[in-house]
Phi, psi and omega in degrees: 000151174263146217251150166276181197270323171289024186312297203288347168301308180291344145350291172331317213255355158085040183287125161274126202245165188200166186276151154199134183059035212055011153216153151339072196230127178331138170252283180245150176256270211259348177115152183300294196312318218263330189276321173288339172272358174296293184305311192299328186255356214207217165207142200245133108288156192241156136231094178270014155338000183256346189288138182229149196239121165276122166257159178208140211186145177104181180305331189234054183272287174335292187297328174294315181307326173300316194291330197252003169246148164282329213267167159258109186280310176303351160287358191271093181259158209305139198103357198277173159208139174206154178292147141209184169263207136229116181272167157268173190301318212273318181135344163307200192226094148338258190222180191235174183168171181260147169236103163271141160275151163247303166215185184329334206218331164289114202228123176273161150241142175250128183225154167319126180317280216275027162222355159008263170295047160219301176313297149343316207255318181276328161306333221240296163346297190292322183257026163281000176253002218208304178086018180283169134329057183237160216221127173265123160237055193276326185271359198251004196219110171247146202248120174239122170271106187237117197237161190131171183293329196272035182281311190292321174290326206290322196298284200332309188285357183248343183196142196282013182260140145349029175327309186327320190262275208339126177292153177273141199078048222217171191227146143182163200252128203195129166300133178207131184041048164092334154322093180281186172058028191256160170262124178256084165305110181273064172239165136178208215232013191239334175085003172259016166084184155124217205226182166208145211242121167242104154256139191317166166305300231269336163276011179333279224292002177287284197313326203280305165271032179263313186309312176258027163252337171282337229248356168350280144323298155255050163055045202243129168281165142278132172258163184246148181323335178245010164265340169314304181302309181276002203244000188248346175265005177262343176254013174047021166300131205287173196227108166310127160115314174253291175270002181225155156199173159323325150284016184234082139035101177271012194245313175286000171304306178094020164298333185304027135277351163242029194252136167272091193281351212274341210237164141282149200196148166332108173091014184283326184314295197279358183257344139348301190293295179321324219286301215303315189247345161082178210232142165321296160302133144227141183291170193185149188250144165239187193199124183297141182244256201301186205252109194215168135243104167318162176217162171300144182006056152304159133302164170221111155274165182267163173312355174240020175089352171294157178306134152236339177190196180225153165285124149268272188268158189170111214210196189228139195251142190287343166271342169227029172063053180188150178290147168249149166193154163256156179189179193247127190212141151337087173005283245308324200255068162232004172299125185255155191139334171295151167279110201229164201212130169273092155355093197221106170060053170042044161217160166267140185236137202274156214199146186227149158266149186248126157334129138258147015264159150359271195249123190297000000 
């Protein structure tokens, strides 16, 4: 496995590490409950360093990205940011990623750790037509994510630009903590605000202990992969692996707000189609009535025990004491408010689907 580069730091922080994505990465410090309520109320860093950044870049960066994305990339002005996918030819989901403009001709892409190398592979494909410019600079960047209310105070002491003021989905370069050249991103992955820091590698351990040595003050932890994990399923964000795959309907998804239907794209003809006729399957957040916890491929029945669908994702959530999960369900039962029932050690436990997100 590969180790990040803050390994011995996090060692250091008494971090229990575990594989993820080929590599070797904190899961919990302090424990999930006491680290997820830390971001909702405080403030966290992640080092999500595993996370991989695609540069694309030259005149016909734009036209590849449209073709090879969902989003309307040309809506992007410098400084911009936006969620999409990449569908496959079939109609599926490559991966979900981040898109920044950087400048007129530069574009980062951020993808998922465990699609790297697949992502890579289906781009650089994708672009025999096309001829942009692309660069894996996934080893030249390390990702510290720092999220909570108290993000914006914490940033004020490390760098003169303005988080507070930043609009969200935004980008810009800026020094933090003696660290020229960092990219500061108003994104994340928690629904608690804050920022997120693409720094060379080689100045990580500055920023990571600058932070929680300034983070002080607003009570601030290291977080771990699995508090990351409970705090993006309380904001019902889909997870590559769970709620997206090469099979999965980005339309049952409940994506079609980042699909551009007006342009052509990889894959356009059949998630058209979905948009245009709608999908057997819809994702769908539930909320445990008894006393339970989802798991990843549970079952989901209907009051007589029929099959209707599966947990993708499902955890007991730490802001409301209670189990939570997403899943895929029969159009007929995505209303929410129905009554639905989880398959758990061979009883059904009763369960309503819910609005998400979870928690405003």
């Amino acid at each position: 496995m590969k180790q990040l580069s803050l390994h011995h730091q996090h060692i250091a922080s008494g971090a229990k590490m575990g594989p993820f994505a080929d590599f070797e990465m904190p899961l919990t410090y302090q424990g999930v409950k006491a680290e997820h309520l830390c971001v909702r109320e405080h403030v966290g860093v992640f080092d999500v360093s595993h996370m991989g950044e695609f540069i694309v870049s030259g005149d016909q960066a734009l036209a590849f990205l449209q073709h090879s994305t969902s989003n309307n990339v040309a809506a992007l002005k410098i400084g911009d940011a936006q969620y999409a996918y990449m569908p496959n030819k079939t109609g599926g989901v490559v991966d979900d990623l981040l898109i920044y403009r950087i400048d007129e001709q530069t574009y980062m892409l951020v993808v998922n750790a465990s699609n790297i190398k697949k992502d890579w592979n289906w781009l650089q494909d994708q672009n025999n037509a096309f001829g942009a410019r692309l660069q894996n600079k996934s080893n030249n960047y390390a990702l510290l994510a720092v999220q909570g209310p108290k993000a914006d105070a914490l940033m004020q002491t490390l760098c003169t630009l303005d988080t507070a003021q930043q609009k969200s989905f935004t980008i810009a370069q800026t020094t933090v903590a003696g660290v020229s050249d960092v990219w500061v991103a108003k994104t994340g992955y928690t629904g608690a605000g804050g920022v997120e820091l693409y720094i060379p590698t080689q100045y990580a351990h500055m920023v990571w202990n600058a932070l929680l040595e300034k983070g002080k003050i607003h009570n601030i932890q290291p977080i771990g992969l699995a508090a990351r994990d409970t705090l993006r399923l309380e904001m019902g964000y889909c997870l590559y692996g769970h709620e997206l795959s090469d099979a999965t309907s980005p339309i049952a998804a409940r994506l079609a707000w980042c699909t551009d239907f007006s342009k052509t794209f990889v894959g356009d003809s059949p998630i058209k189609k979905d948009k245009e006729n709608g999908t057997e399957l819809l994702r769908i957040g539930f909320t445990m009535i008894d006393r339970g916890i989802p798991r990843q491929g549970y079952v989901l029945v209907d009051v007589n025990g029929s099959p209707i669908g599966e947990v993708t994702s499902g955890t007991s959530s730490p802001s409301l004491g209670v189990g939570i999960g997403m899943g895929y369900v029969k159009r007929a039962y995505a209303k929410t408010g129905t009554e639905i029932f989880v398959q758990i050690r061979g009883k059904n436990i009763k369960a309503a689907v819910t609005k998400l997100p979870f928690i405003s």
